[in-house]
N, C-alpha and C positions, 0 to 999 in steps of 0.2 A: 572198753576196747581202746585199746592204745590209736592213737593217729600222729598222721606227718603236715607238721605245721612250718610253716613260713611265720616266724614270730620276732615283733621289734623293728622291722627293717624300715630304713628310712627312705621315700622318698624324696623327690623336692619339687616342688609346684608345677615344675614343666616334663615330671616324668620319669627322670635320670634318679639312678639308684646307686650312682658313685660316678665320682669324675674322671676326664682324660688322665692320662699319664700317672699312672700307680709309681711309686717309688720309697724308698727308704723314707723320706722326708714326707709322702704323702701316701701313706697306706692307705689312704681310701681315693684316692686319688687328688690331682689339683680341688679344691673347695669341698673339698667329699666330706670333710669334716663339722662345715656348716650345718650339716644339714640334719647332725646328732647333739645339737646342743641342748632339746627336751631328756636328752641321756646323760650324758656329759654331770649334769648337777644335782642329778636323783641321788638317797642316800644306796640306790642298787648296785649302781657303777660305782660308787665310794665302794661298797662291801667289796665288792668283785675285786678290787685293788687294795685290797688289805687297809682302808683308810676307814676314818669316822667321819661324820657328818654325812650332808649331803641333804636335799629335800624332800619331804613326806608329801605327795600331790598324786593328783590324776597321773602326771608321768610317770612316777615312780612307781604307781600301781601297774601301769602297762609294764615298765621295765620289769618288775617282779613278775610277771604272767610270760613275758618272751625271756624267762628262765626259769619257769616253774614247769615243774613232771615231768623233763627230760633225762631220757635215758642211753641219749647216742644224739651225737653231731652229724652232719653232713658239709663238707664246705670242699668247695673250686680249690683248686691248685693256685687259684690269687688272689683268694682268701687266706690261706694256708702262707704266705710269702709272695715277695718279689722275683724269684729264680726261673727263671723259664728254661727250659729246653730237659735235659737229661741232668741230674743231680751233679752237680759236679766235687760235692763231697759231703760229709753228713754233720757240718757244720749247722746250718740254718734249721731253726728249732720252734717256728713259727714268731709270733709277733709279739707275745706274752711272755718274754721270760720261763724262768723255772718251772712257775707254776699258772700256768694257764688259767683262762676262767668257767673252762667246761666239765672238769670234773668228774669226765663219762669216756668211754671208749667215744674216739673222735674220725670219721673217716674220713679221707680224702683226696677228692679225683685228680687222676695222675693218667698222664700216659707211659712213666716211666718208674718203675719197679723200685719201691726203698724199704728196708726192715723196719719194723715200726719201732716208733721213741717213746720210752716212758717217760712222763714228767710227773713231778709234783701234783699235790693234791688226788689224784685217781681218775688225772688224764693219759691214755694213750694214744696217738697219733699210727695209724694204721692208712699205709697207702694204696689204692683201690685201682688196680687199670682195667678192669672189667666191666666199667662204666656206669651210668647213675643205677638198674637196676640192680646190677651187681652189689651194688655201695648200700644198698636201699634193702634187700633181703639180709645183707652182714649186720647191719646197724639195728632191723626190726628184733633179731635175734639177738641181738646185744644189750635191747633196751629193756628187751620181757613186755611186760606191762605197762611201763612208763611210755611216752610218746619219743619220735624221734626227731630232730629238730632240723629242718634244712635251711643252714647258717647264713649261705649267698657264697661268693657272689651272686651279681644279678646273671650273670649266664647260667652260672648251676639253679637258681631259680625259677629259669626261664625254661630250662629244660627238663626238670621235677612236671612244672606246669603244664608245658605241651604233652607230653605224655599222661597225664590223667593221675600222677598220682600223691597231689598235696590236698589234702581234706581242709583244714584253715589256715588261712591268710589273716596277719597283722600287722598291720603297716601305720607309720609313723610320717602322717604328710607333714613335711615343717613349710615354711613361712620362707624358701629361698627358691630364686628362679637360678641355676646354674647355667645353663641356656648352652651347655654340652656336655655330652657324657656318656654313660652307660643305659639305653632307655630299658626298664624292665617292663612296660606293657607293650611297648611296639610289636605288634600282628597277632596278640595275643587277644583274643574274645573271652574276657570274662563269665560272663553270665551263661554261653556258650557251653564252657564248662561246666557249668553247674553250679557256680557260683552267686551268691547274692549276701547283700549289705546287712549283716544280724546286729551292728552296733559301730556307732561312733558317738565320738568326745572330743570336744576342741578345747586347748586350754592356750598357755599366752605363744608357746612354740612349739604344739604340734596341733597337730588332729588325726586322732586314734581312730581305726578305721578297720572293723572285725568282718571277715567275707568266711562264710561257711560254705559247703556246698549242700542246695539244698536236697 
């Protein structure tokens, strides 16, 4: 049976799931970047960027699982880019280039209406303003049998969550305090949900951390 996972995401020690002030120069926000450095030098994120090398480890095997059997994305409007408000042309093409590294019909939450972009590789970028369920019945039916992947941000995360409907969580604790940001567990009740700890791995920059619901 296909499920919707929260897979790969980085935390950082104090909680925060991307930093203050997103921008061109900081797509994941001020420090947001620190906190993907167990990603960063796996040979997964090499592939994903058309390069060679990169490390065979415990991270890399996580990296390969938070992109293994997906069949549809999910991602926030800032995830998707830096543009806020109403599209103001159909310039901005996401943060990947030509060819993205999802591979899958890709949905994403919008409050304002855009025709969808084909890119490279056998991604399409479909804009959803119908909201997370809406995005989330498009994407189940798009994926078939494969699972569907909810990419982040941490608000579309947070909002998958409170509504009851991410089956596993996989999260990348690293080794940095940001000490502001984005918090993705703030008034959220884990266990509440259903959730409980089926598997962790610490290695030199993260610790791998698998919540299933039980």
């Amino acid at each position: 049976m296909s499920k919707v996972r929260v897979a790969g995401f980085s935390v950082s020690l104090d909680g925060f799931g991307a930093g203050i002030e997103q921008s061109l120069s900081d797509p994941l926000g001020k420090r947001g970047a620190e906190m993907f450095q167990w990603f960063f030098r796996t040979r997964t994120f090499c592939a994903m960027h058309g390069k060679l090398g990169g490390v065979v480890n415990t991270d890399d095997e996580f990296a390969q699982r938070a992109m293994d059997n997906f069949g549809a994305f999910i991602l926030g409007r800032n995830m998707f880019g830096p543009v806020r408000g109403p599209w103001p042309d159909d310039s901005w093409k996401g943060w990947w280039g030509d060819n993205p590294p999802y591979h899958t019909p890709t949905f994403v939450l919008t409050h304002h209406e855009r025709e969808p972009i084909v890119m490279e590789g056998g991604t399409t970028f479909y804009f959803v303003t119908g909201g997370i369920e809406e995005a989330l019945r498009l994407a189940k039916e798009a994926a078939g049998e494969k699972d569907v992947k909810i990419g982040g941000g941490v608000s579309t995360v947070r909002q998958y969550l409170r509504a009851g409907l991410i089956d596993t969580l996989q999260f990348a604790q690293s080794p940095v305090a940001l000490g502001q940001g984005e918090a993705i567990f703030a008034g959220i009740n884990l266990p509440a949900l259903g959730f409980r700890v089926t598997e962790h791995r610490a290695t030199e920059h993260a610790t791998h951390i698998v919540l299933e619901k039980a």
